[in-house]
N, C-alpha and C positions, 0 to 999 in steps of 0.2 A: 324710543319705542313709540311705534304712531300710531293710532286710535282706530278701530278695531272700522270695516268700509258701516257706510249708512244702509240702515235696514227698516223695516215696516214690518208692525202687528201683524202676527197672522190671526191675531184675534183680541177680541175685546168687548167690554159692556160695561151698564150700569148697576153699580150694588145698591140694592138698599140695605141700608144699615141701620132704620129708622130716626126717629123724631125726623120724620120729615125730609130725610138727607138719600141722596143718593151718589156714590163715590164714581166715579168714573176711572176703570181698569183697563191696561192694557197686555197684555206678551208679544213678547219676540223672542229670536235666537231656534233654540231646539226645544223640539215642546218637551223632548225626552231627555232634555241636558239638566245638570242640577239648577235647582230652583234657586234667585236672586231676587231679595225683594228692594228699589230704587227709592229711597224716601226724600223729596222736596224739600229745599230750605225754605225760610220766610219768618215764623210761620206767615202765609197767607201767598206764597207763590205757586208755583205749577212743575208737574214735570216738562222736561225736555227733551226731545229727540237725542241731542247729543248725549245725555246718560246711556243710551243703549248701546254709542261705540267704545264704553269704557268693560266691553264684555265678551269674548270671544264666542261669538255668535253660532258655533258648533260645539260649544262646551256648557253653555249658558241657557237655561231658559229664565226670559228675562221681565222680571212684574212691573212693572210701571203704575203710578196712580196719583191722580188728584187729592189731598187730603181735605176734608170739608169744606164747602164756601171757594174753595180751590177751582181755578182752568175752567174744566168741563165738566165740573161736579157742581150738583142742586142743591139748594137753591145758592146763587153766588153772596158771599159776603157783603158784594159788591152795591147789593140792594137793602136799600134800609129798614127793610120788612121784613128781613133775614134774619130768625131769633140766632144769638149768639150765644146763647147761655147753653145751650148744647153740642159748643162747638169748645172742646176741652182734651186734654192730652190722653185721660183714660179713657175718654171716649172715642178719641184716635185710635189709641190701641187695640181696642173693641173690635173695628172697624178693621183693622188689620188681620186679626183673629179669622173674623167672620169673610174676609178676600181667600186667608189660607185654606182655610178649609171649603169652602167656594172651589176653589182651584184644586183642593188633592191633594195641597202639597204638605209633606210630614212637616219638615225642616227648610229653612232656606238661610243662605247670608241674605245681610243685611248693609247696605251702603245708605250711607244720607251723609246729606251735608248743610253745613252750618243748622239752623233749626232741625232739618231732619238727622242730624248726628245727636242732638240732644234727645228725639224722640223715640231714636234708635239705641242707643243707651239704655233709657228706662225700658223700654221693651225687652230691650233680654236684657235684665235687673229681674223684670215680673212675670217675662214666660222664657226663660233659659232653656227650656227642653224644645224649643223649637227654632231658636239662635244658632245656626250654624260655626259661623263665623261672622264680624262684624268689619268693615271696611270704612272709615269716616274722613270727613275731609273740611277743614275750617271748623276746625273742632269746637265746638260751645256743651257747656252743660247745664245753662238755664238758671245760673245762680242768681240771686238781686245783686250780688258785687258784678257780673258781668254787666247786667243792664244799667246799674248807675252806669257804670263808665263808660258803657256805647251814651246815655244820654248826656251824661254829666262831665263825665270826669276826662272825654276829649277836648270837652268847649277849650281846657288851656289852649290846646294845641292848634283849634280850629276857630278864635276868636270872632271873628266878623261871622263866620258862619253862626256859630253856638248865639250870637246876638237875636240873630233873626229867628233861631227856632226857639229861644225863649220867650220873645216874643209876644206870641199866640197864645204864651199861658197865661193867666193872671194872676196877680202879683204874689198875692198868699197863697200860692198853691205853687211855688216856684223851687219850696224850702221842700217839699213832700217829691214824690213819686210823678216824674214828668209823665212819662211811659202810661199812667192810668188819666193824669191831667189831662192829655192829649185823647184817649180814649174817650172821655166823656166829651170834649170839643164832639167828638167825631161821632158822637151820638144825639146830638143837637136834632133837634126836628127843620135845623133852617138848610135848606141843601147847599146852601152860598156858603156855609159855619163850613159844614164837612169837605166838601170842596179846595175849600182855600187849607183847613189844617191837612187835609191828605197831604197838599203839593208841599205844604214846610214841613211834613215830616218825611217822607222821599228824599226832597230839598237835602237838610243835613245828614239821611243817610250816604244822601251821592258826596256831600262834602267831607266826609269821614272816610272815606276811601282810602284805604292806604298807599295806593300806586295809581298814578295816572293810566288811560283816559279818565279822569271822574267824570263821567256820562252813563246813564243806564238806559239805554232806548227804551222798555217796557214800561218803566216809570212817565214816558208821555204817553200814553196808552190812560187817559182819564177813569178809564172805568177798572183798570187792573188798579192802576193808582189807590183807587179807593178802597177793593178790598183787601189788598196788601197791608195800605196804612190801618183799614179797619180791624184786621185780624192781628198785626205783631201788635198794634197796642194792646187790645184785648188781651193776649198773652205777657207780654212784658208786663203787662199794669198789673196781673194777679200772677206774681211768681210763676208763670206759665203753668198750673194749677198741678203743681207737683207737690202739693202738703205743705206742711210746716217743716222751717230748717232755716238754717243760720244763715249767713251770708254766704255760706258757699254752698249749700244746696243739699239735695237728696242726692243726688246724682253721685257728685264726687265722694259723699259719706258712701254710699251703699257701690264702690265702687270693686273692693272685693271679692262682691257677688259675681264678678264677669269672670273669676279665674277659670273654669273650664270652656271658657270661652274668648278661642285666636280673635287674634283683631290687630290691624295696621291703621294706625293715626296719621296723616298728612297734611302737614301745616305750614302755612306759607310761614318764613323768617318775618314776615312783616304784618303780618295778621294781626291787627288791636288787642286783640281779645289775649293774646302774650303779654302783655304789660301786667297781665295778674298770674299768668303761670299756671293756667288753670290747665293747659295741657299737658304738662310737664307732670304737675302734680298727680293728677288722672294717670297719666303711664306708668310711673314710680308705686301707685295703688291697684295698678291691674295687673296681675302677674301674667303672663304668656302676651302680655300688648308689643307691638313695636311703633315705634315711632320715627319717622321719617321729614326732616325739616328741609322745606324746598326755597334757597336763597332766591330774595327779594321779589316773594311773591306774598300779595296779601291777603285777604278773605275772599280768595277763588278759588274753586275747584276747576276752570277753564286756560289756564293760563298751560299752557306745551311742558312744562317740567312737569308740574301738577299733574297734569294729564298722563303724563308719563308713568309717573309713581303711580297714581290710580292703577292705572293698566297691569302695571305690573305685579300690583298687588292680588289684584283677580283672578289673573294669573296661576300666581303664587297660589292660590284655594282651588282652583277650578279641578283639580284632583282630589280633591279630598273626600 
């Protein structure tokens, strides 16, 4: 099934959504086709054009958006002036809220992937009446047992790499939470400090790749570099500011709450974040979920099978 032809906004702007922020919006498709809203992984990356041909562009009208500090959204992360502390999940949400009703729209699905499948979860968790359907891909739910293991618990696997990103922490902080260690590197007042821990924490996310090329062109991009690495710390280093919960999170506990709400899961067979079964377990607790496992693919939503299933899952909702 092949990805829907390349299309352009027919409109777009900037929200403010306060403290200082403004989100940068886009649509495409049909303005009068059901409403899709597109959520960004990272946290701290950007939408992409290629999200809008995972949508039949005569069935679809399609939201796009920067999430805070994000792309083309103010002020960027990426500068060190940029308060963080108002850059937080229910404040995302907020922010989403305030785009929906912006736009008109009652209801919309929801697609995100990797970080935006986590923020897309709690969102319809805590506004269900306006969750259509949900659509996710490289599935994460934000737990601290996911993020040890993205920080920790691959070093077995990825020795020589895991060497040099520990590194950069220092020594009594090596036993604790790397993910908040590295945050506070990255908040140093030296720009040489921030600089150098962006590129080794980029560095071992490209080495933890589960499927070659490990290369990520946007990662030499110095200045995305930085608010990427600025922002997942920030997030990983505080539970991705989803409350108090155990090792496996708010997410997966309050995971029930999605029952009147359809949703396709699509997961590469080789995706990290399966070594804890947290997607498995999430389908097996959401009733009306499907789940869709796409052999030897990793934590992409870009790879042509993937692609695939996405499309077809869209698809699948785009009558409903």
């Amino acid at each position: 099934m092949a990805l829907y032809p390349e299309i352009e906004p027919y409109d777009h702007g900037m929200l403010d959504v306060g403290d200082g922020n403004r989100v940068y919006w886009e649509t495409c498709g049909n303005p009068h086709g059901k409403p899709a809203l597109v959520l960004h992984g990272g946290p701290g990356s950007r939408s992409d054009p290629w999200f809008r041909r995972l949508f039949n562009p005569d069935a679809y009208r399609v939201v796009l958006l920067d999430q805070r500090g994000c792309g083309r959204s103010t002020p960027p992360a990426s500068a060190y002036e940029t308060d963080m502390s108002v850059n937080t999940t229910d404040r995302l949400m907020a922010d989403l809220e305030l785009l929906r009703r912006h736009l008109g729209i009652e209801r919309w699905l929801v697609w995100g992937v990797s970080w935006g499948s986590v923020l897309g979860l709690r969102y319809a968790q805590t506004h269900p009446g306006v969750v259509a359907e949900l659509v996710l891909a490289g599935v994460a739910t934000g737990s601290r047992a996911e993020v040890a293991l993205m920080t920790k618990g691959l070093g077995q696997f990825f020795p020589e790499a895991f060497e040099r990103f520990l590194a950069e922490v220092p020594e009594e902080e090596r036993v604790g939470n790397l993910a908040a260690a590295y945050n506070r590197l990255i908040e140093s007042p030296d720009p040489r400090v921030r600089a150098r821990v962006a590129r080794a924490w980029t560095d071992w996310e490209t080495a933890v790749a589960a499927a070659p090329p490990r290369s990520v062109p946007r990662y030499e991009d110095p200045v995305f570099r930085m608010g990427f690495a600025r922002t997942v710390t920030h997030y990983w280093g505080n539970d991705h500011f989803l409350g108090e919960g155990d090792e496996d999170g708010v997410v997966l506990r309050d995971a029930p709450l999605l029952k009147d709400i359809p949703g396709t899961l699509v997961q590469g067979s080789l995706d990290p974040g399966n070594l804890l079964g947290v997607v498995w377990r999430l389908h097996h607790a959401w009733p009306g979920s499907e789940l869709i496992v796409v052999d030897d693919v990793g934590h992409s939503a870009g790879a042509p099978d993937m692609a695939d299933a996405l499309v077809a899952a869209t698809d699948k909702y785009a009558g409903r």
